[in-house]
C-alpha positions, 0 to 999 in steps of 0.5 A: 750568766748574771744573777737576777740579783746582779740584772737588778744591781745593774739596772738600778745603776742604769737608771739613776746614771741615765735619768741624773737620780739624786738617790743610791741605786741601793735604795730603789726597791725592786718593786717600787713604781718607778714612774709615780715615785722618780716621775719617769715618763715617756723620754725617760723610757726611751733613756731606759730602754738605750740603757737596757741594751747598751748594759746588757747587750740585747735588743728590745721589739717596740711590742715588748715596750709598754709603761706596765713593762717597765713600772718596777726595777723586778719587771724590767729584770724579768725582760732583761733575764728572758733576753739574756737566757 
């Protein structure tokens, strides 16, 4: 089982190769508003979301989907955790 630092390495690799971030991974905070600080909208969440279940194997319901859900790289390693466990 990943630790959750290991969910949040890899989510941050995620998202910067998914949305073509010109920035480290290592420097996306883990509580950061990813939608106000990289302007990721609607699009760049579906992109996310394929990422999350391509990265790590599972399947995410649309009631699970929320912009509030996946605001910082901490929440969206909360859902993948309670997934994977």
């Amino acid at each position: 089982m990943l630790s959750d630092a290991e969910i949040r390495q890899k989510i941050k690799e995620m998202i910067v190769e998914r949305l073509f971030l010109d920035v480290a991974p290592a420097d996306i905070g883990d509580d950061e508003s990813l939608p106000e600080k990289y302007n990721i909208d609607s699009v760049n969440l579906f992109e996310i979301v394929v990422g999350l279940e391509e990265v790590f194997g599972i399947t995410l319901a649309d009631e699970e989907l929320s912009v509030e859900a996946f605001s910082t790289v901490a929440k969206i390693a909360e859902v993948v955790a309670r997934k994977l466990s």
